[in-house]
Every structure is written in C-alpha cells, then in structure tokens.
Predicted model as a PDB file, atoms N, CA, C, CB and O in Angstrom, pLDDT in the B-factor column:
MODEL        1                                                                  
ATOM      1  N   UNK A   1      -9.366  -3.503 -13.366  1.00 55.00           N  
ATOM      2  CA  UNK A   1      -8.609  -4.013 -12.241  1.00 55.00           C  
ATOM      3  C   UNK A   1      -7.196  -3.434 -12.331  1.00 55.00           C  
ATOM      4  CB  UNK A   1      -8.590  -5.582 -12.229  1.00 55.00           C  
ATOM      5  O   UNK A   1      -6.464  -3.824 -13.241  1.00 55.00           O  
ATOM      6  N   UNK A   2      -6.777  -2.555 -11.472  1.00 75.00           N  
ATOM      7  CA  UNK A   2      -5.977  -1.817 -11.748  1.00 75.00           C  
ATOM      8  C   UNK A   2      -4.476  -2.364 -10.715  1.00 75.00           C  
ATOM      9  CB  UNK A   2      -6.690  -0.381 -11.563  1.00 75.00           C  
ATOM     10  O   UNK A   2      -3.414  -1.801 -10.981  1.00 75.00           O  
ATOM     11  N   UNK A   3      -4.483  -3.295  -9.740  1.00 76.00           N  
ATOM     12  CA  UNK A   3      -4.097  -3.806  -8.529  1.00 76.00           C  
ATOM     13  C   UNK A   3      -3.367  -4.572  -9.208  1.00 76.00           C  
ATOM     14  CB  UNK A   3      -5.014  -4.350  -7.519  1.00 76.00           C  
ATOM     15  O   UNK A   3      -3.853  -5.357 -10.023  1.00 76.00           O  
ATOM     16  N   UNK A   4      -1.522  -4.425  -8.886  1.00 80.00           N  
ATOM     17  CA  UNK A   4      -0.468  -5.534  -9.309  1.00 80.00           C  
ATOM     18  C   UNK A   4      -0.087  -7.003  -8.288  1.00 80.00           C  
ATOM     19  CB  UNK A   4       0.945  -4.649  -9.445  1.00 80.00           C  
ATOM     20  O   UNK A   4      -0.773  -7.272  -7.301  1.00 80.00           O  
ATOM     21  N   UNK A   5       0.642  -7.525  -8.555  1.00 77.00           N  
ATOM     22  CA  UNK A   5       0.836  -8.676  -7.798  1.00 77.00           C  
ATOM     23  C   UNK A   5       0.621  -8.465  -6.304  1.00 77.00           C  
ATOM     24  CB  UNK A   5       2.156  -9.180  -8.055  1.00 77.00           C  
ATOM     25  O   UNK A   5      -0.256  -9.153  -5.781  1.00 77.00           O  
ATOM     26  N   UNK A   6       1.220  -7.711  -5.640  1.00 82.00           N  
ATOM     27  CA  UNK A   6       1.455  -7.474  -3.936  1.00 82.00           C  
ATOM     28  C   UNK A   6      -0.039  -6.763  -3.775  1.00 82.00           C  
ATOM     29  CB  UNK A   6       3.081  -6.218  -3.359  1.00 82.00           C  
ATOM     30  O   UNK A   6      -0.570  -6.777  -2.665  1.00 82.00           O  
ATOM     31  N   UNK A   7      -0.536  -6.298  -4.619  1.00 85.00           N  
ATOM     32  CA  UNK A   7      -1.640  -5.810  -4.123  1.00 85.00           C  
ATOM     33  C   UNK A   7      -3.098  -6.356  -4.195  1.00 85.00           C  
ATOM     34  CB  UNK A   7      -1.616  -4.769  -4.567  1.00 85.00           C  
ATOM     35  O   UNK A   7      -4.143  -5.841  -3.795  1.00 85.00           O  
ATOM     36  N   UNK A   8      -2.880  -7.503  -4.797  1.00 83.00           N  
ATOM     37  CA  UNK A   8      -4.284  -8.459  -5.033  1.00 83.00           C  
ATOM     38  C   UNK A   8      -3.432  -9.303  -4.005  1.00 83.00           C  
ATOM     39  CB  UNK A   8      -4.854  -9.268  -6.889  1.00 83.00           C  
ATOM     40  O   UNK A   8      -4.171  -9.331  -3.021  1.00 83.00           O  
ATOM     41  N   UNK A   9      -2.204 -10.058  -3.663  1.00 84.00           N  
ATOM     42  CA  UNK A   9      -1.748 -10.837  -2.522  1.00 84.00           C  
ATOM     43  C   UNK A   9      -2.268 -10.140  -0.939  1.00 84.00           C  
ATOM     44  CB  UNK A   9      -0.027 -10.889  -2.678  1.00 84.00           C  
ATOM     45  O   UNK A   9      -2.601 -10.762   0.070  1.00 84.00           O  
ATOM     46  N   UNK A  10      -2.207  -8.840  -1.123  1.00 87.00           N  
ATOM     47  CA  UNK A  10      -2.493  -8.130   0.240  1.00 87.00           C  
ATOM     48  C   UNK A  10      -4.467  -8.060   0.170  1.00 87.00           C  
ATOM     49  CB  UNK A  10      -1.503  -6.185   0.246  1.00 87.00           C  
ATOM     50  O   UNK A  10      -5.136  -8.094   1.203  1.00 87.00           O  
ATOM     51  N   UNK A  11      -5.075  -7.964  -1.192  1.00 86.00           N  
ATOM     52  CA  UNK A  11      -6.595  -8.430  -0.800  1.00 86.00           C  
ATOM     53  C   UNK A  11      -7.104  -9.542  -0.933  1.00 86.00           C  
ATOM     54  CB  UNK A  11      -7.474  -7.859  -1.351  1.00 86.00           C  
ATOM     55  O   UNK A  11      -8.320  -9.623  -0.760  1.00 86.00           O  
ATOM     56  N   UNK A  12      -6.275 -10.849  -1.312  1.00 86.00           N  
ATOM     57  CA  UNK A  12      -6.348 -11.809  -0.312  1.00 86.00           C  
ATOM     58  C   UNK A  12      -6.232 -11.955   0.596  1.00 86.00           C  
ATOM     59  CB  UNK A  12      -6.030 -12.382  -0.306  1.00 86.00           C  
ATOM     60  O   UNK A  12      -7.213 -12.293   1.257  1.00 86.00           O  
ATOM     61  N   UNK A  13      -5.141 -11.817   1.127  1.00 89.00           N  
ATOM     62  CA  UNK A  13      -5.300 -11.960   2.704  1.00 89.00           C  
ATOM     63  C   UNK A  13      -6.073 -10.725   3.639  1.00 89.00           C  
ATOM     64  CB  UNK A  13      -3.760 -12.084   3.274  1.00 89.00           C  
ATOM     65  O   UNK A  13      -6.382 -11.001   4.798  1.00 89.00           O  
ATOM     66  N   UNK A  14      -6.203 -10.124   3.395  1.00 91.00           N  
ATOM     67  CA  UNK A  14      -6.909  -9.178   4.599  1.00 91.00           C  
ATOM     68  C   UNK A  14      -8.530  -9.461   4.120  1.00 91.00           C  
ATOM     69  CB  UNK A  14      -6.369  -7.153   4.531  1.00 91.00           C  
ATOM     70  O   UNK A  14      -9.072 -10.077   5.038  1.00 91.00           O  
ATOM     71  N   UNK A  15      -9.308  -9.266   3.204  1.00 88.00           N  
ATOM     72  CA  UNK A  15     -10.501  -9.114   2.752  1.00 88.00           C  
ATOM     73  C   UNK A  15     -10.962 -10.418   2.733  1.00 88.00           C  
ATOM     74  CB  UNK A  15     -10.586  -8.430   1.559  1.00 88.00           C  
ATOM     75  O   UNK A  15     -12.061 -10.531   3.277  1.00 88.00           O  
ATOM     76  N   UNK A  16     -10.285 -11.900   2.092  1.00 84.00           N  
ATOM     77  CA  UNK A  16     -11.028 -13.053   2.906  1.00 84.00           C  
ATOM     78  C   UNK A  16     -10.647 -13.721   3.467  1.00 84.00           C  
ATOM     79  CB  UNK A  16     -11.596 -13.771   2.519  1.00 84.00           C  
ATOM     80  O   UNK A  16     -11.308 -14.681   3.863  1.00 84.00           O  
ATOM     81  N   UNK A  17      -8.958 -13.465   3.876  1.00 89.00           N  
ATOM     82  CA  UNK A  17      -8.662 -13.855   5.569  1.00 89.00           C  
ATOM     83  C   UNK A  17      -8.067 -15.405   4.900  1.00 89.00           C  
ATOM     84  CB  UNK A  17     -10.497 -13.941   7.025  1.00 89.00           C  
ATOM     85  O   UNK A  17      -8.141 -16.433   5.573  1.00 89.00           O  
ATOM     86  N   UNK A  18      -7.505 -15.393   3.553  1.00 86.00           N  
ATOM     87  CA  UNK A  18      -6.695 -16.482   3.121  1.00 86.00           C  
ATOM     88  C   UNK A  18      -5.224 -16.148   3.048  1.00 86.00           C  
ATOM     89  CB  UNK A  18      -7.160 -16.944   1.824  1.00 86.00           C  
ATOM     90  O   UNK A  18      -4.738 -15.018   3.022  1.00 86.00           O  
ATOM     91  N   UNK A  19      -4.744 -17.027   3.027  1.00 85.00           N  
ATOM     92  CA  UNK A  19      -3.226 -17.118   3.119  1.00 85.00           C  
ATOM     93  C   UNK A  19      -2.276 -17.337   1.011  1.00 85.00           C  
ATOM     94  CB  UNK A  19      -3.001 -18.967   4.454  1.00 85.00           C  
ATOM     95  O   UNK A  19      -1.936 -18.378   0.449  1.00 85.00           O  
ATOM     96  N   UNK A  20      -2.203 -16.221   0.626  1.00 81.00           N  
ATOM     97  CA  UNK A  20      -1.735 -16.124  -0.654  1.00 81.00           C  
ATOM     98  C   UNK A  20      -0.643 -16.871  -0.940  1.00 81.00           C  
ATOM     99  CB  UNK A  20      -1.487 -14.928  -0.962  1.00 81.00           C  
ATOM    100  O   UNK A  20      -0.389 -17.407  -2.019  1.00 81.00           O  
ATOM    101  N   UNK A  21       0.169 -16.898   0.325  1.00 78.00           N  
ATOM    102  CA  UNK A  21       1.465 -17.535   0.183  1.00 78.00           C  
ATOM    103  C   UNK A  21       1.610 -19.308   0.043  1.00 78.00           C  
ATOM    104  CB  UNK A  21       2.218 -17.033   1.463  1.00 78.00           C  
ATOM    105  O   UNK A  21       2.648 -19.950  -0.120  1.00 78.00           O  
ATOM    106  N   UNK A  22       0.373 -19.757   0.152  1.00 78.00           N  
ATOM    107  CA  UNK A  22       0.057 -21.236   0.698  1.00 78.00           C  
ATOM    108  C   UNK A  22       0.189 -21.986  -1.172  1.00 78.00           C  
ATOM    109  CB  UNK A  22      -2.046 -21.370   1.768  1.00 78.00           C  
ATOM    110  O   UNK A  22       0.724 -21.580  -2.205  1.00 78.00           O  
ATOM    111  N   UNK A  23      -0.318 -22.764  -0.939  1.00 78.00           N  
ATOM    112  CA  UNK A  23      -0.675 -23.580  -2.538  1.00 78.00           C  
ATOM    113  C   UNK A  23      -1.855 -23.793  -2.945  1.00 78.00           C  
ATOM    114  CB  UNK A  23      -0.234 -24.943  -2.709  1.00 78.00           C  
ATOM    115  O   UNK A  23      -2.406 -24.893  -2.907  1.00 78.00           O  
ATOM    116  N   UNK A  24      -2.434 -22.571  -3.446  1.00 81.00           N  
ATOM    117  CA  UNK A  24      -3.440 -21.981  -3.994  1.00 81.00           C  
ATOM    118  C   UNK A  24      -3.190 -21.159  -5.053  1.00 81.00           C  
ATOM    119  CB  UNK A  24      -4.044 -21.389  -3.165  1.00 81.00           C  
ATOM    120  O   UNK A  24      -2.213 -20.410  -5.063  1.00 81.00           O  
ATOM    121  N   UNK A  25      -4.099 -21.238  -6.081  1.00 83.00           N  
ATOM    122  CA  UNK A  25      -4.711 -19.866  -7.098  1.00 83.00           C  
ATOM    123  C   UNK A  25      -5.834 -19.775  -6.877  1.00 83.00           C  
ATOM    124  CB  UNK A  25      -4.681 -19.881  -8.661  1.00 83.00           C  
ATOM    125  O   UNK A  25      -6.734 -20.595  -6.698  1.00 83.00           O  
ATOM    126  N   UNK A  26      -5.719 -17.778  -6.906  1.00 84.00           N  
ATOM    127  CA  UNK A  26      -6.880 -17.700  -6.883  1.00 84.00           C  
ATOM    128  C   UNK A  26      -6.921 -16.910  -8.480  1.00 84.00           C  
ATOM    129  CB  UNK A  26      -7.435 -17.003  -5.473  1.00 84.00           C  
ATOM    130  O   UNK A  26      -6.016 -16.543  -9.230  1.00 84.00           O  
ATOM    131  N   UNK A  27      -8.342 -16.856  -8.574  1.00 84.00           N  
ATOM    132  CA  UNK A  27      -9.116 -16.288 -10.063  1.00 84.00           C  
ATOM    133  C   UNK A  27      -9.406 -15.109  -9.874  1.00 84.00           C  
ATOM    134  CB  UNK A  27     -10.485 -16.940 -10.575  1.00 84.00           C  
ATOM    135  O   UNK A  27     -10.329 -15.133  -9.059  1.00 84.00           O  
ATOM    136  N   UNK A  28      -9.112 -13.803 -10.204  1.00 82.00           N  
ATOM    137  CA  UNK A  28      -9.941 -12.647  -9.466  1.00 82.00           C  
ATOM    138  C   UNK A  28     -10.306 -11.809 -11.094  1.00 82.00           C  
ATOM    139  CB  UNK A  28      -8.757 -11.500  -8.008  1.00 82.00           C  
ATOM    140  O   UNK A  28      -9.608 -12.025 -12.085  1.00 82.00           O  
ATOM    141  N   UNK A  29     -11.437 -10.913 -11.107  1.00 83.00           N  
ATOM    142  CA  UNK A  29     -12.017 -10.099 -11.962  1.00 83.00           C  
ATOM    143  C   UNK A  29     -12.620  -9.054 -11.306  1.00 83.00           C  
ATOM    144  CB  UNK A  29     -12.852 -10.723 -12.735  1.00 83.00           C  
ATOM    145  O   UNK A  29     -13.222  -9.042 -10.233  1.00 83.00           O  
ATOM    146  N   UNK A  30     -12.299  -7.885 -12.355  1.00 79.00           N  
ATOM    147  CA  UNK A  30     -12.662  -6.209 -11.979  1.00 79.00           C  
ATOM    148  C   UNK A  30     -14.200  -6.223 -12.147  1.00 79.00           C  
ATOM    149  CB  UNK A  30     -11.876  -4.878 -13.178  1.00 79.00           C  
ATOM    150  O   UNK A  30     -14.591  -7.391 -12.141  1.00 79.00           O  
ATOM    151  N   UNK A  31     -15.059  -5.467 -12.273  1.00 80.00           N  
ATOM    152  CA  UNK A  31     -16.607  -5.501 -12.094  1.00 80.00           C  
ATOM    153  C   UNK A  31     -16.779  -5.669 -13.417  1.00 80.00           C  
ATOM    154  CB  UNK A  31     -17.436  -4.219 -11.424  1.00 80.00           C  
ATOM    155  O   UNK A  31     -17.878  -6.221 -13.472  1.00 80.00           O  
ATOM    156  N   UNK A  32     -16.447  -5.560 -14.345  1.00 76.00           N  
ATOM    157  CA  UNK A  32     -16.621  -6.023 -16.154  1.00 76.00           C  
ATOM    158  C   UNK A  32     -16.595  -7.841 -16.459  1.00 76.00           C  
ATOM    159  CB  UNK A  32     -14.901  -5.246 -17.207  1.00 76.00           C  
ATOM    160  O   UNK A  32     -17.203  -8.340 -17.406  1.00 76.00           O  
ATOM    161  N   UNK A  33     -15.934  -8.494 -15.653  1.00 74.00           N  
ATOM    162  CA  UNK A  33     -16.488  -9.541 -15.526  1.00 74.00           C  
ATOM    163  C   UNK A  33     -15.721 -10.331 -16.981  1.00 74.00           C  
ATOM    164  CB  UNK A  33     -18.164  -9.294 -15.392  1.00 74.00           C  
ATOM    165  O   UNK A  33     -16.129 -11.443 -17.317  1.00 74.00           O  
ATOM    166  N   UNK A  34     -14.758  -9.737 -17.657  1.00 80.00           N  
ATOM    167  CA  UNK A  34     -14.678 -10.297 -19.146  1.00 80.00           C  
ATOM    168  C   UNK A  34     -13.065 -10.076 -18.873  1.00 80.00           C  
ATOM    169  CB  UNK A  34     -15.608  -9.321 -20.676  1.00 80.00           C  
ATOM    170  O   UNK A  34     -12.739 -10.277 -20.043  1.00 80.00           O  
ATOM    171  N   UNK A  35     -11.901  -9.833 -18.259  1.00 81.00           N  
ATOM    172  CA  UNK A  35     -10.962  -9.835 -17.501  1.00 81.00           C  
ATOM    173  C   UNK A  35     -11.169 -10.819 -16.377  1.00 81.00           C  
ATOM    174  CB  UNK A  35     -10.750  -8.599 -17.141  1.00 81.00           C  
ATOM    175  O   UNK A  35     -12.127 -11.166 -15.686  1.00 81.00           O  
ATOM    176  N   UNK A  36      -9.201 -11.299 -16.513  1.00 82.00           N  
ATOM    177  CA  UNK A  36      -9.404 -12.092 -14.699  1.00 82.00           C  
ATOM    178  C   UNK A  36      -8.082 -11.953 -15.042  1.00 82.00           C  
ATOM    179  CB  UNK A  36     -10.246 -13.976 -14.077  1.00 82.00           C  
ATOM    180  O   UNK A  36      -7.512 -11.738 -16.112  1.00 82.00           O  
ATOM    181  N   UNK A  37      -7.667 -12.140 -13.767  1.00 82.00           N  
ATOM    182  CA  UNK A  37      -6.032 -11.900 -13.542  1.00 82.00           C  
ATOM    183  C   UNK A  37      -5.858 -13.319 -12.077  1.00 82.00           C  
ATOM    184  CB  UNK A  37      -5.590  -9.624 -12.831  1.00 82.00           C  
ATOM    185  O   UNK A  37      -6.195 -13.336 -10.894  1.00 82.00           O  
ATOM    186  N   UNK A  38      -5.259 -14.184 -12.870  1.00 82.00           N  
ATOM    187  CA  UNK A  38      -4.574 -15.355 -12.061  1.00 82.00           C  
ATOM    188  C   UNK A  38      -3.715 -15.279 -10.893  1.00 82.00           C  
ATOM    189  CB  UNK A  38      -3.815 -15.999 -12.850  1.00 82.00           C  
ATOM    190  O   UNK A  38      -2.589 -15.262 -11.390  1.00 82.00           O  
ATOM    191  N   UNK A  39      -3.592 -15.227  -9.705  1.00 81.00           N  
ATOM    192  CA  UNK A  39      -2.714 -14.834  -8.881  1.00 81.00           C  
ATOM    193  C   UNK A  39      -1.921 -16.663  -8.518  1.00 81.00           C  
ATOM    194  CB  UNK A  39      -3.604 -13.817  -7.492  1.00 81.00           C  
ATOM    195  O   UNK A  39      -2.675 -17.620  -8.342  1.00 81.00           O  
ATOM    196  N   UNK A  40      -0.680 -16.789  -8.478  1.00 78.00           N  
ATOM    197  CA  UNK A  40      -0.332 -17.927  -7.826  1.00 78.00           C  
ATOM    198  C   UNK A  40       0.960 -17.776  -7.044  1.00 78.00           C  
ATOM    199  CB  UNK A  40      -0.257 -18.988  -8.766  1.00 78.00           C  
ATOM    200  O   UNK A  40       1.442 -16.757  -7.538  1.00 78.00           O  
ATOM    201  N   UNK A  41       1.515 -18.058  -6.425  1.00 69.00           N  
ATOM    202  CA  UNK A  41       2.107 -17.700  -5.630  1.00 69.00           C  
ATOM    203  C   UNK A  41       3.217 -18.981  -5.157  1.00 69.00           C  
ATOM    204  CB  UNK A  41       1.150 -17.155  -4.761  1.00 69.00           C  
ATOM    205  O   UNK A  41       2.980 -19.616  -4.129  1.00 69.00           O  
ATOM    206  N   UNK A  42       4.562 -19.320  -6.090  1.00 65.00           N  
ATOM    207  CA  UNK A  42       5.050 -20.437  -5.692  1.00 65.00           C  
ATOM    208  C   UNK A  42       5.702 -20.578  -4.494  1.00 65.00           C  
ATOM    209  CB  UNK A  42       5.721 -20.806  -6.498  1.00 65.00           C  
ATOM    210  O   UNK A  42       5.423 -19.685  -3.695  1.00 65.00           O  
ATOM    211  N   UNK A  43       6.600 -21.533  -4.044  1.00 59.00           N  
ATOM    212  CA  UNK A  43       6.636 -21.773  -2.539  1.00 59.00           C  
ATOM    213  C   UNK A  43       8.292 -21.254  -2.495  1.00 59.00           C  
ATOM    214  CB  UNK A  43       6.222 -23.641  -1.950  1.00 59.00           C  
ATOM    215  O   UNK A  43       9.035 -21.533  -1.554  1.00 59.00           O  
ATOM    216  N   UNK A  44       8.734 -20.418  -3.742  1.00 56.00           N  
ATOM    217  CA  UNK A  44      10.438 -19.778  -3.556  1.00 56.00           C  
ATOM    218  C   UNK A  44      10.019 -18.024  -3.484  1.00 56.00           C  
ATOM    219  CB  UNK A  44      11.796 -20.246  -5.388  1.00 56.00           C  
ATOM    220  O   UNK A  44      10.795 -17.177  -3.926  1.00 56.00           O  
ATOM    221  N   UNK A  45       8.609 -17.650  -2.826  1.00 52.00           N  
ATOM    222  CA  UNK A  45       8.128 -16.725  -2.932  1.00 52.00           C  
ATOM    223  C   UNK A  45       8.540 -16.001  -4.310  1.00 52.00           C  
ATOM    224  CB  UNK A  45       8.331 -16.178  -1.822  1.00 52.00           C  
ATOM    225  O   UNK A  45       8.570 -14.776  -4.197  1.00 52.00           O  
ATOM    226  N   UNK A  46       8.834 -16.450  -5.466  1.00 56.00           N  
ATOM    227  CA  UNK A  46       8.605 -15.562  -6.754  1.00 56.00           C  
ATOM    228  C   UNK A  46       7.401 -15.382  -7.240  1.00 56.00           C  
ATOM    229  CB  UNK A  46       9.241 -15.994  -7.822  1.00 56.00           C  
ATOM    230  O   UNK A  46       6.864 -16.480  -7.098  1.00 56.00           O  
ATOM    231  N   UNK A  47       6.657 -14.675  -7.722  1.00 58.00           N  
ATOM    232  CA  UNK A  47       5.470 -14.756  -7.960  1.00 58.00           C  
ATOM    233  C   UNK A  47       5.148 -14.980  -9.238  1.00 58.00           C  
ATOM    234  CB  UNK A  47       4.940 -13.842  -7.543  1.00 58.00           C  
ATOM    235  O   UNK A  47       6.112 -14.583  -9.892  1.00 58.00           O  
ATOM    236  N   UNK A  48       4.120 -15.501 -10.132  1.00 58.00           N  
ATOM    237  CA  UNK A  48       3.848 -15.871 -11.241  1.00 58.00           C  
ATOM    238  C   UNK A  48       2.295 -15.057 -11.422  1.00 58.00           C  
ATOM    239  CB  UNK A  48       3.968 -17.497 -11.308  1.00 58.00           C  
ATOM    240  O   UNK A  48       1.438 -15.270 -10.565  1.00 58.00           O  
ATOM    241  N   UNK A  49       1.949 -13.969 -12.772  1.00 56.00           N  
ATOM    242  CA  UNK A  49       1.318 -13.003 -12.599  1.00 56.00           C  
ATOM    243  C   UNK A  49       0.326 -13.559 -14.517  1.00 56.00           C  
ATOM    244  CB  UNK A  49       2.520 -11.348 -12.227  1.00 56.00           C  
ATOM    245  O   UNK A  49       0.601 -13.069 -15.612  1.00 56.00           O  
ATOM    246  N   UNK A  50      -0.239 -14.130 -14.367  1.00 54.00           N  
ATOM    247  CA  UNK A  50      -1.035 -14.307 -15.630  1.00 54.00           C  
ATOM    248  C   UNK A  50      -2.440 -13.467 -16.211  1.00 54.00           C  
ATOM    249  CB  UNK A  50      -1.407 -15.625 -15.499  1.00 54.00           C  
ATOM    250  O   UNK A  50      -3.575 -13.773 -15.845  1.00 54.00           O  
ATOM    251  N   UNK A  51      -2.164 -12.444 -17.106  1.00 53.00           N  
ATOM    252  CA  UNK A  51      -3.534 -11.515 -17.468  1.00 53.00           C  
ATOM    253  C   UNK A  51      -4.482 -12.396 -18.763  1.00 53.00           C  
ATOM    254  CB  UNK A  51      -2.912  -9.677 -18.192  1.00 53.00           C  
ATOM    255  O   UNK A  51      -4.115 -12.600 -19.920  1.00 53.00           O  
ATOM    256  N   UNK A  52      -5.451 -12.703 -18.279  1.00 49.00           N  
ATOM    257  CA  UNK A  52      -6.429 -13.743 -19.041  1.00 49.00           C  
ATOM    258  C   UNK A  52      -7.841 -12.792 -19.383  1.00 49.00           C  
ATOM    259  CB  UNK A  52      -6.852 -15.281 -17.891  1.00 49.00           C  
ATOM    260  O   UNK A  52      -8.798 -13.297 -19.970  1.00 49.00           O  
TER     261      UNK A  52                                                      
ENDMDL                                                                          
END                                                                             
C-alpha cells in the first residue's frame, strides 16, 4: 500500500462515495492482507496517520 494520507482520503471518497472528513475511521489493507493503515480524520482537519 503505497498511498499517503490525502491519497487514501481521496479513495474514500470517490471509490465508496464516503465522506473522510466526517467522524469516522476507516481500516484499509494492500492485497497482502497482513498490513492496514488507519485513516482518521479529526474535525481541526489535521490528520492522524497510524501504520499497523
């Protein structure tokens, strides 16, 4: 998974049509399945970027 903050925020919203900026995390993983990268997104638009 090669995609930094703005760019997993931009395939949230276009690819399932959710709103990144809202009060949500999402969980996302590259096709290896043993990686996930936390996206959350607080409400002072700073972003918080966790590699798990």
């Amino acid at each position: 998974m090669r995609k930094g903050i703005y760019g997993l925020a931009t395939l949230v919203q276009e690819h399932f049509e959710l709103d990144p900026y809202g009060d949500s995390i999402f969980l996302l993983s590259g096709w290896s399945k043993y990686r996930y990268k936390c996206l959350y997104l607080a409400v002072m638009d700073s972003p918080c970027f966790i590699n798990v």
